[in-house]
KETOR-909001 format. One line per 10 residues: number of its first residue (from 1); their letters; for each residue x, y negated, z negated of N, C-alpha, C. Coordinates in steps of 0.1 Angstrom, whole numbers, padded with zeros to 4 digits, m for minus. Atoms other than C-alpha are relative to their C-alpha. Example, Ala and Ser with C-alpha at 12.3 -4.5 7.8 and 13.67 -1.06 7.14 Angstrom:
2
1 = as = 0009/0012/0000/0123/0045/m0078/0009/m0012/0000 ~ m0009/0011/0000/0137/0011/m0071/m0008/m0011/m0008
This chain:
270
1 = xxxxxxxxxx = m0007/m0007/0011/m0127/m0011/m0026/0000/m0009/m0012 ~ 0001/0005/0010/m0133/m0024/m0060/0013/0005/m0005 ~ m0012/0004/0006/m0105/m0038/m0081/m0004/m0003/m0016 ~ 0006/0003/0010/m0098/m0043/m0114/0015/m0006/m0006 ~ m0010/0003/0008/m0072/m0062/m0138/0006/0011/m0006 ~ m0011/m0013/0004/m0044/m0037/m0149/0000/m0005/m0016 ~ m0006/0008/0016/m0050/m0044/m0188/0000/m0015/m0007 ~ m0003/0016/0003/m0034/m0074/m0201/0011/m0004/0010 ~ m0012/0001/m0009/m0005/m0069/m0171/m0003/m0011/0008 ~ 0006/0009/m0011/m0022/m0098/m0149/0002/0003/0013
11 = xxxxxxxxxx = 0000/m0008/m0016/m0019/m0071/m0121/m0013/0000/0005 ~ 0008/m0006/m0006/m0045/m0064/m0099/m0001/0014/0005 ~ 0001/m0010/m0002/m0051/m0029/m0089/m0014/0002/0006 ~ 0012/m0007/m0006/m0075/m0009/m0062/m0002/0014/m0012 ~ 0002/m0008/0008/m0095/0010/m0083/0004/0019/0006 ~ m0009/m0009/m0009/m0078/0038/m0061/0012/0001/0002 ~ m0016/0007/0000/m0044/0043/m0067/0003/0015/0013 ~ m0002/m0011/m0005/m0027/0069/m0040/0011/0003/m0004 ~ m0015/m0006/0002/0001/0090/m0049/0005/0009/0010 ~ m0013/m0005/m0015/0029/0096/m0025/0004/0017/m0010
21 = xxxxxxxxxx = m0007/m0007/0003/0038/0129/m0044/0005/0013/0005 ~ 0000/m0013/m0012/0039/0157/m0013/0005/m0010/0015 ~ 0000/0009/m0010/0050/0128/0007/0015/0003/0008 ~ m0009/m0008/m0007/0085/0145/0013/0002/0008/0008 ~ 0004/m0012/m0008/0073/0175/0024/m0004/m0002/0010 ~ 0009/0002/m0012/0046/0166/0047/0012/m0013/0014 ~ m0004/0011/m0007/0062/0136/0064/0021/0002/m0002 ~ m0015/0003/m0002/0103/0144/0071/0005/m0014/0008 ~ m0003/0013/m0005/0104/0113/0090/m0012/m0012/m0010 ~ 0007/0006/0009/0092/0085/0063/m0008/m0012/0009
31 = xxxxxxxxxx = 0011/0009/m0004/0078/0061/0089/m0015/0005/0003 ~ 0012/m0001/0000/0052/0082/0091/m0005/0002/m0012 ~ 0007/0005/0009/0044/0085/0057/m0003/m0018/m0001 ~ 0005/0011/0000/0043/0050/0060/m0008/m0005/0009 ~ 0010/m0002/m0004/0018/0049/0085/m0014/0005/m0006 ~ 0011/m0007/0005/m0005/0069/0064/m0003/m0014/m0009 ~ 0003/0009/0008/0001/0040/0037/m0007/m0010/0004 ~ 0005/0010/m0003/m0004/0013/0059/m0016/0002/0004 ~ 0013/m0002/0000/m0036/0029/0069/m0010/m0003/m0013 ~ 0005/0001/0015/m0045/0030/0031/m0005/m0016/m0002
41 = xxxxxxxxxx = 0003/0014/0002/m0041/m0007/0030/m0010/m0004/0004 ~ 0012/0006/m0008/m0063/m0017/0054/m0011/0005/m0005 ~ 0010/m0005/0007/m0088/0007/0037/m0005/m0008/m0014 ~ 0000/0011/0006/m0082/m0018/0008/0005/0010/m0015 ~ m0010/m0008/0007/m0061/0010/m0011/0013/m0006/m0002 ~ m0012/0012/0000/m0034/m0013/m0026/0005/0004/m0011 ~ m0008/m0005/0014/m0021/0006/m0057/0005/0015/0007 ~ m0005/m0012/m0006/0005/0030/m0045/0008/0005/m0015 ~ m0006/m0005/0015/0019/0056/m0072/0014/0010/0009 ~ m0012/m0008/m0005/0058/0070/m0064/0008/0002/m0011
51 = xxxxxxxxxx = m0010/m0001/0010/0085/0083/m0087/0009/0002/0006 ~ m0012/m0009/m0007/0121/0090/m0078/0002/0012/m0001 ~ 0003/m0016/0001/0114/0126/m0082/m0007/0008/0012 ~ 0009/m0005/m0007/0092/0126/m0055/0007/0001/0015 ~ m0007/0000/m0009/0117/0119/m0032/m0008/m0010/0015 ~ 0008/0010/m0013/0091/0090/m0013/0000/m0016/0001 ~ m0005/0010/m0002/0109/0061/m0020/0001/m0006/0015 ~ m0003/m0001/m0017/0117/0059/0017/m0012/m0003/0009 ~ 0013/0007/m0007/0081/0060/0026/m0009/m0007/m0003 ~ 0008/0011/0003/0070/0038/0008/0006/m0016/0001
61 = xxxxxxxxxx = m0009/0011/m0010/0095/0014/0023/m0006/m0005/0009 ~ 0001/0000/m0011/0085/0022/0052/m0013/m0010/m0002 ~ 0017/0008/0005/0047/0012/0038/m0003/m0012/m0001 ~ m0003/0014/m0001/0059/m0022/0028/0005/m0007/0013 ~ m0007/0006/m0012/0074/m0030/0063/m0012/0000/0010 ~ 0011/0000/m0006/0038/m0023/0080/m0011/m0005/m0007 ~ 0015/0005/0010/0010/m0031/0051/0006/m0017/m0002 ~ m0004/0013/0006/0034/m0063/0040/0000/0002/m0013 ~ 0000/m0005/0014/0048/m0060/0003/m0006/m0007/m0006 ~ 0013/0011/0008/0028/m0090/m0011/m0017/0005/0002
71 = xxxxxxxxxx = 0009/m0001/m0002/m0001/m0069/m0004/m0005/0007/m0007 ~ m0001/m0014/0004/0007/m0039/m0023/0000/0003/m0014 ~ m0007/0000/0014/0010/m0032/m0059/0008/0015/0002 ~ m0009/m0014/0000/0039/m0002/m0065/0004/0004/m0014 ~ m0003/m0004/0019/0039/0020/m0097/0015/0009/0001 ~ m0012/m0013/m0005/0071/0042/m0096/0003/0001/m0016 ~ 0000/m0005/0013/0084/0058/m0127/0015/0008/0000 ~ m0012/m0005/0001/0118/0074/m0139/0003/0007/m0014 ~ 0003/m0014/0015/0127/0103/m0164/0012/m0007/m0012 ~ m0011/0001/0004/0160/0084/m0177/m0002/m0001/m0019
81 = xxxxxxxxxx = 0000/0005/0014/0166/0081/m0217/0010/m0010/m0005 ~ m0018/0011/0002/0202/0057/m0215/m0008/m0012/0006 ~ m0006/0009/0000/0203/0025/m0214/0005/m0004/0010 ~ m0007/0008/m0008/0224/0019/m0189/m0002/0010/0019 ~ 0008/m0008/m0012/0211/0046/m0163/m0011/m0003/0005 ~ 0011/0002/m0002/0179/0036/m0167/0000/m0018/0011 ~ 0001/0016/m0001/0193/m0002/m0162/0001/0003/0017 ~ m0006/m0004/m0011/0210/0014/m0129/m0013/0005/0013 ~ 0012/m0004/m0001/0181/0030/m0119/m0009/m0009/0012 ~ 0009/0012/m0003/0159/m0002/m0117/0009/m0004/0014
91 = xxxxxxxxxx = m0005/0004/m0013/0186/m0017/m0089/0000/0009/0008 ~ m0001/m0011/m0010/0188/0016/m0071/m0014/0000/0010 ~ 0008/m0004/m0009/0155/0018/m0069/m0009/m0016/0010 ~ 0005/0015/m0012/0150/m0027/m0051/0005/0004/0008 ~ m0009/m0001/m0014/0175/m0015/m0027/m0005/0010/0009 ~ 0005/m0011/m0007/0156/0021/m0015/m0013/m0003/0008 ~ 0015/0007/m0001/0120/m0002/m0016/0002/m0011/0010 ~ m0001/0010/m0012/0134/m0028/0003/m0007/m0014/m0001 ~ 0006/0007/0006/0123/m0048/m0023/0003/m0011/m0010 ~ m0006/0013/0008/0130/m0084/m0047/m0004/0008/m0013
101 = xxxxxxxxxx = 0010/m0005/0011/0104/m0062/m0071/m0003/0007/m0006 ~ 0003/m0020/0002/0090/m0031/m0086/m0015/m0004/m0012 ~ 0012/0007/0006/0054/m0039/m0098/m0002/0006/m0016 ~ m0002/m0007/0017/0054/m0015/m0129/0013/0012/0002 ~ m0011/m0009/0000/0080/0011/m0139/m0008/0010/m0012 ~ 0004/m0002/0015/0068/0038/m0165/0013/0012/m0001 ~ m0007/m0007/0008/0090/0058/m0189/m0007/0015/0010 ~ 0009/m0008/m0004/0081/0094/m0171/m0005/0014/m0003 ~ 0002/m0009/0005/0063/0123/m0186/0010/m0002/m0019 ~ m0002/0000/0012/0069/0109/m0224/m0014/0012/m0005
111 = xxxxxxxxxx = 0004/m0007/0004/0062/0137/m0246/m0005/0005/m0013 ~ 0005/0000/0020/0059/0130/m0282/0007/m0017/m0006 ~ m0005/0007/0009/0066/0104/m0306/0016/0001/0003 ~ m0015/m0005/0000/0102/0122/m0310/0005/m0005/0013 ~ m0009/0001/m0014/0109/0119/m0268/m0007/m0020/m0003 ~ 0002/0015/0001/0092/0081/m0272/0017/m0012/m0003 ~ m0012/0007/0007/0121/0073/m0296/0013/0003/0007 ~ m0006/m0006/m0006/0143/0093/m0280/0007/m0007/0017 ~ m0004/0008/m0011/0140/0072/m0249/0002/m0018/m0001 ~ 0003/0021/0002/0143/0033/m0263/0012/m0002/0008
121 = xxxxxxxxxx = m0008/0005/m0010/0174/0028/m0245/m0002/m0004/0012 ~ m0001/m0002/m0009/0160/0035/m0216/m0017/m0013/0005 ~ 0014/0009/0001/0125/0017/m0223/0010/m0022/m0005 ~ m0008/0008/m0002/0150/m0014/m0235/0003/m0004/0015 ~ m0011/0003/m0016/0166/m0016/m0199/m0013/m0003/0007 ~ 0011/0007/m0013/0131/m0020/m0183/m0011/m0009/m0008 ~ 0005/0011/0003/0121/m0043/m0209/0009/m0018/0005 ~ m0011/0012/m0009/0154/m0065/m0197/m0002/m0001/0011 ~ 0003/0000/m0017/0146/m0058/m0161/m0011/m0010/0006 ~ 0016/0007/0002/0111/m0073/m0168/0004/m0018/0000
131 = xxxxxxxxxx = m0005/0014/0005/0126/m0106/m0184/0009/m0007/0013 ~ m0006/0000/m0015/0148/m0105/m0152/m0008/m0003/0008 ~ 0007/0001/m0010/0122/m0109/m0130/0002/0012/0015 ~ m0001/m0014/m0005/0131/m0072/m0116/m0016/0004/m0001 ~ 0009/m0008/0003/0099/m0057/m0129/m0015/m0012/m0007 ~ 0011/0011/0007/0062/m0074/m0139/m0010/0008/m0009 ~ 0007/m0006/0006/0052/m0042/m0160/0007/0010/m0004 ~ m0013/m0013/0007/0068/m0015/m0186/m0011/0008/m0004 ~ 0012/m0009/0003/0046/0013/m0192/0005/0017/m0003 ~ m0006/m0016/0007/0049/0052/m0198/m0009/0009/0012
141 = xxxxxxxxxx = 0005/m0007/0000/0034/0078/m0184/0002/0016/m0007 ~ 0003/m0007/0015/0022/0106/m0211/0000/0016/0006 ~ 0002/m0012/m0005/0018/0134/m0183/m0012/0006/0002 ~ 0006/m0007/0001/m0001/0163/m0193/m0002/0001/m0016 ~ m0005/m0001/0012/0006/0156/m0228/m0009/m0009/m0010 ~ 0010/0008/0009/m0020/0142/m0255/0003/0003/m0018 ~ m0003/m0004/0013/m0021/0142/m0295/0007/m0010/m0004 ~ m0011/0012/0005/0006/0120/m0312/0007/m0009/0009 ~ m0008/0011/m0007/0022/0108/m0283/m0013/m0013/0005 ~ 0008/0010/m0002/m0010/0088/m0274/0000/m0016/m0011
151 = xxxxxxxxxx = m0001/0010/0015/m0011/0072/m0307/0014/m0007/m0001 ~ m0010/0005/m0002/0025/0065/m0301/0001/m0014/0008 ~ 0003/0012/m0013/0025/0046/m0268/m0007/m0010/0002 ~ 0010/0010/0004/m0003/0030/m0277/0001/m0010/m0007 ~ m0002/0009/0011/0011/0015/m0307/0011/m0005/0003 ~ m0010/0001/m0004/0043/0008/m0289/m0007/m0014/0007 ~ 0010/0020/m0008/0038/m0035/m0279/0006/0003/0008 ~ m0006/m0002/m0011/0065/m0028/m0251/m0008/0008/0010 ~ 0001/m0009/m0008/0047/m0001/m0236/m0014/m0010/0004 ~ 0014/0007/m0007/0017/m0023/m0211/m0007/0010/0004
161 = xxxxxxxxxx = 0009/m0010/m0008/0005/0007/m0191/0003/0015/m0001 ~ 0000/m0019/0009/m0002/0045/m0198/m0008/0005/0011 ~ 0004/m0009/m0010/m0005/0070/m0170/m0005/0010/m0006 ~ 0005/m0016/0010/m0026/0101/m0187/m0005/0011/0007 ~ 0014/m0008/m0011/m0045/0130/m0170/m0010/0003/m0013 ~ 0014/0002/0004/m0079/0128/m0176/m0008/0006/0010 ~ 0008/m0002/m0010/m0103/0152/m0158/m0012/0006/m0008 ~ 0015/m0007/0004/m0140/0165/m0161/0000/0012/m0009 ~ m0004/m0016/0009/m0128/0199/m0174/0011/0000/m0015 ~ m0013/m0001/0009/m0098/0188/m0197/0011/0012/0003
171 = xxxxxxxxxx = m0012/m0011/m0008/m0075/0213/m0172/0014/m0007/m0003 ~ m0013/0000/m0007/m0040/0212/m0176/0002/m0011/m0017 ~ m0005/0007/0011/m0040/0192/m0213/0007/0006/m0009 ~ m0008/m0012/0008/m0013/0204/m0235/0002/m0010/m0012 ~ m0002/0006/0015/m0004/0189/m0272/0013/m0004/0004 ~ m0012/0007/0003/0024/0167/m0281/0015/0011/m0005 ~ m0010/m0007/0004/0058/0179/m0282/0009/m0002/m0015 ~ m0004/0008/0009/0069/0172/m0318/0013/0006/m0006 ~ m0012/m0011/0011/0096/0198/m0329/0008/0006/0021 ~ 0001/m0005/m0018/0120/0207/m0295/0002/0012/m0005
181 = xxxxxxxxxx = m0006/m0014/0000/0128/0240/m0310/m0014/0010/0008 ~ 0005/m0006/m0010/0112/0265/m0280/m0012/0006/m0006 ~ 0007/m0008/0008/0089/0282/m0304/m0008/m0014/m0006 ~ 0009/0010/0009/0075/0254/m0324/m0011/m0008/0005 ~ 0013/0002/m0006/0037/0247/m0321/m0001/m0013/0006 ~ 0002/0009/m0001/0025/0224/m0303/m0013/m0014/m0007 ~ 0004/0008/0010/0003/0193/m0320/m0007/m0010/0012 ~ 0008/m0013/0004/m0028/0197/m0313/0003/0010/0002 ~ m0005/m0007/m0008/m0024/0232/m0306/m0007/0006/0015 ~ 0010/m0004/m0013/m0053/0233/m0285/m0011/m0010/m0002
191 = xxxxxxxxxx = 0004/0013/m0002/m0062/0197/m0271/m0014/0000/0005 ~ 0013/m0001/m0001/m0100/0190/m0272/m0003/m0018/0009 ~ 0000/0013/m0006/m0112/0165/m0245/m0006/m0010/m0001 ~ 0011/0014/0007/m0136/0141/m0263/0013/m0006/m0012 ~ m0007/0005/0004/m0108/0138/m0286/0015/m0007/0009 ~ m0007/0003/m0010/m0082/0131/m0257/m0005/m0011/0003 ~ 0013/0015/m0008/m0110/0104/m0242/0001/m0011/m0009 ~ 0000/0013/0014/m0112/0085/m0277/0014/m0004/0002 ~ m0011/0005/0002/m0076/0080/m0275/0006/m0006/0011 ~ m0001/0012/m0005/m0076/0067/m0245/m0008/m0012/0001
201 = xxxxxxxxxx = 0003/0014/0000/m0100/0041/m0249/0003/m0008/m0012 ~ m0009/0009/0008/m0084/0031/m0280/0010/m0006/0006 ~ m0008/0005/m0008/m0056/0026/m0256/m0004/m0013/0009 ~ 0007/0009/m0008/m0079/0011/m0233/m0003/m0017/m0003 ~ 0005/0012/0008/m0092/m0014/m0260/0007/m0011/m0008 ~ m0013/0002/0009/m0057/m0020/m0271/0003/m0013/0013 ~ m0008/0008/m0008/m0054/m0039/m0237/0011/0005/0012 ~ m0014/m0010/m0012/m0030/m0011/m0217/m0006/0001/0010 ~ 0003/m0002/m0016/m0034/m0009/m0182/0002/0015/m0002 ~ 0001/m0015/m0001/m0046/0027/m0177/m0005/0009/0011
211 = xxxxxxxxxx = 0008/m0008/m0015/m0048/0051/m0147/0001/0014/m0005 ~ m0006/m0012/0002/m0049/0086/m0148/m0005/0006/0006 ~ m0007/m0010/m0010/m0041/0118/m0131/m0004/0015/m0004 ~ 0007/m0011/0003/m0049/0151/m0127/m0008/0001/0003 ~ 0014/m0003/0000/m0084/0150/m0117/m0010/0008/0008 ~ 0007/m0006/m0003/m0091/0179/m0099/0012/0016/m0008 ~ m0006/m0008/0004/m0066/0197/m0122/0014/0004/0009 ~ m0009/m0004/m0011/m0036/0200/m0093/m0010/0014/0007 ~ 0008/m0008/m0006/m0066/0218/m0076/m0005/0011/m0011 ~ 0006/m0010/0008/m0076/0241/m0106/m0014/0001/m0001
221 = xxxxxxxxxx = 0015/m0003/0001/m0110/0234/m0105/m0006/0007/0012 ~ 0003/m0008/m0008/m0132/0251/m0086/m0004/m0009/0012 ~ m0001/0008/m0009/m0133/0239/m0051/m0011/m0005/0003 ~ 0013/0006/m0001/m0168/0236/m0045/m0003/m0017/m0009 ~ 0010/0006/0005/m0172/0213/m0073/0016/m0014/m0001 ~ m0010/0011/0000/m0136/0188/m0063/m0010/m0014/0002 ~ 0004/0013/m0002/m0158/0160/m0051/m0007/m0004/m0011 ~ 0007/0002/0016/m0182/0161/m0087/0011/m0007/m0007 ~ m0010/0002/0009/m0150/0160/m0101/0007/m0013/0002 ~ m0007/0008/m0002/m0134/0132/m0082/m0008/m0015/m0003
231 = xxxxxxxxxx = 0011/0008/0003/m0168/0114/m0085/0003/m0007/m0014 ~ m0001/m0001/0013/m0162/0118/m0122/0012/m0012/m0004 ~ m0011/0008/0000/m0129/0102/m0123/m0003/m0012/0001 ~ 0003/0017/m0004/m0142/0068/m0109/m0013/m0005/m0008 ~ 0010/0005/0007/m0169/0067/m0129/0003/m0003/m0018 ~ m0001/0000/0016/m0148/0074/m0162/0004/m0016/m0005 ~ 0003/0008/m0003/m0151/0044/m0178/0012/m0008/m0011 ~ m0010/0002/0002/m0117/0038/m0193/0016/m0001/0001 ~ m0012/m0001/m0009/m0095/0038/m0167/m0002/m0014/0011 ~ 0002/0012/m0010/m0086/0006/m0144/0001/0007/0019
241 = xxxxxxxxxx = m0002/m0005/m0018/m0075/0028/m0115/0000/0020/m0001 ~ 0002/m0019/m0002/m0077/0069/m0104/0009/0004/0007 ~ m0007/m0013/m0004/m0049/0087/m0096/0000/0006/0011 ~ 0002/m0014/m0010/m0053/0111/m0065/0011/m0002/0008 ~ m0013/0001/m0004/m0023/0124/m0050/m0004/0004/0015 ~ 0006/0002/m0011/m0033/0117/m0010/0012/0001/0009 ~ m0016/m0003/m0007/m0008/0132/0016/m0008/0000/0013 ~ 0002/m0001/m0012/m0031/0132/0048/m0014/m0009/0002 ~ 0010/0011/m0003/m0058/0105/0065/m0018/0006/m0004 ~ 0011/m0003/0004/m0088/0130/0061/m0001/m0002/m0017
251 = xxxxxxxxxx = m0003/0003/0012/m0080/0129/0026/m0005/m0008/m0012 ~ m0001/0012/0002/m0074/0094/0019/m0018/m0005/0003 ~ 0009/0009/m0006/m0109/0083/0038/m0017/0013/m0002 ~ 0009/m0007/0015/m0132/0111/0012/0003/m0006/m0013 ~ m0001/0007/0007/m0118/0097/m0014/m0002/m0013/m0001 ~ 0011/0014/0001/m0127/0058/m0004/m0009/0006/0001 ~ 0011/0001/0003/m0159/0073/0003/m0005/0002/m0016 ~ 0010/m0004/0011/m0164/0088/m0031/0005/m0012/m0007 ~ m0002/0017/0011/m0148/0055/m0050/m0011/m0008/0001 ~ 0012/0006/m0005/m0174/0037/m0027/m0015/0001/m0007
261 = xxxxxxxxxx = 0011/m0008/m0001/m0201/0061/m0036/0000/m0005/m0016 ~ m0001/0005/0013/m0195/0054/m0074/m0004/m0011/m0003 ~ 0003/0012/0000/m0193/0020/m0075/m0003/0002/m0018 ~ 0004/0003/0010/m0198/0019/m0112/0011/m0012/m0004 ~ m0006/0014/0004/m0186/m0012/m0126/0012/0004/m0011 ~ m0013/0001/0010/m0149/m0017/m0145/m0008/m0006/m0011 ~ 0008/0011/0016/m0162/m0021/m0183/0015/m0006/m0003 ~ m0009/0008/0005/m0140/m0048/m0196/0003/0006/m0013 ~ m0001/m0001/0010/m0123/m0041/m0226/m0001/m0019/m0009 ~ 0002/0015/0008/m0129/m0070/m0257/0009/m0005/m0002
């Protein structure tokens, strides 16, 4: 499994990140989601993606208690916009991990400029958490969401790493939220994916550790052509790691093959 530096974060990351995000559902007893992880490991799948939303805190506990947590990198992420929730949060979530740590944290599903600002309290508390030696990365992820908030986050020094979806088709990209009134356009109003791409390797070039998600659309594409598609992902050439959200061992062990199968080299950014 090829690796690559997370940015300027002095992380390491498998260029395969898995996301626990069906890891509740499938697995009601979390040691076996953690079994699936530990399997990952050994595959040399060492960038796990969880949110407290996903409700897989638990198995990814479990994950660290069979893979070994010094082995692992852990992205997790949280919706909060306070200050002091967010601060709350961060300890909630060493004690559920079973952990001293929390490798990155991102802001979750920022949606414009406006929710950017909207959240500094909250982006604050995991810049103190960091300084703490709580956290060794502050990041965002942008969603499904492109346009101004790219340019935002980007230009944000606090923000190290930017979760984006990025797929073959440009499925499932929507414009920045910049007005909340229910009605008010979105910006672009209709997100074009060569321009989405430039923006993230501006991001890229900027130094942000960047993964991204989405890449068979939460299945929208057409099925025949998922593996082109996932192909695609590992080859795009402004991302440190790939996203796929992996809830079962056949899964997990097509996807190392097709990361394998890629093999294209991590371009450095200058």
């Amino acid at each position: 499994m090829e690796t690559a530096r997370y940015g300027d974060t002095g992380i390491e990351v498998s260029r395969l990140c898995l996301g626990t995000g069906h890891f509740k559902n499938a697995y009601p007893e979390p040691e076996d989601g953690g079994r699936l992880l530990a399997e990952a490991a050994g595959a040399g799948v060492t960038f796990w993606d969880t949110a407290e939303g996903y409700g897989s805190h638990p198995h990814v506990a479990a994950g660290f208690r069979l893979a070994g947590r010094s082995n692992v990198v852990l992205q997790t992420k949280l919706p909060d916009a306070e200050h002091t929730s967010a601060a709350a949060k961060v300890d909630a979530f060493l004690v559920e991990l079973g952990t001293d740590y929390l490798d990155v944290v991102l802001l979750h599903g920022v949606n414009s400029p406006r929710d950017l600002e909207r959240r500094a309290g909250a982006l604050q508390a995991l810049v103190e958490a960091k300084a703490a030696g709580k956290i060794r990365a502050v990041g965002c992820s942008t969603h499904l969401y492109t346009g101004p908030v790219m340019e935002a986050v980007t230009a944000c020094r606090e923000i190290e790493v930017i979760l984006a979806t990025v797929n073959k088709g440009g499925i499932m990209l929507e414009g920045s939220i910049v007005d909340a009134a229910p009605d008010a356009p979105r910006v672009p109003p209709a997100p074009n994916m060569d321009e989405h791409i430039e923006q993230v390797r501006v991001a890229y070039e900027a130094g942000k550790g960047i993964s991204i998600m989405k890449i068979i659309g939460q299945r929208k594409a057409p099925e025949a052509e998922w593996e082109d598609w996932i192909r695609w992902g590992f080859e795009f050439p402004y991302a440190h790691s790939v996203n796929l959200g992996i809830t079962h061992s056949p899964e997990l062990h097509l996807d190392v093959r097709l990361e394998r199968a890629a093999r294209t080299p991590i371009r450095r950014a200058a």
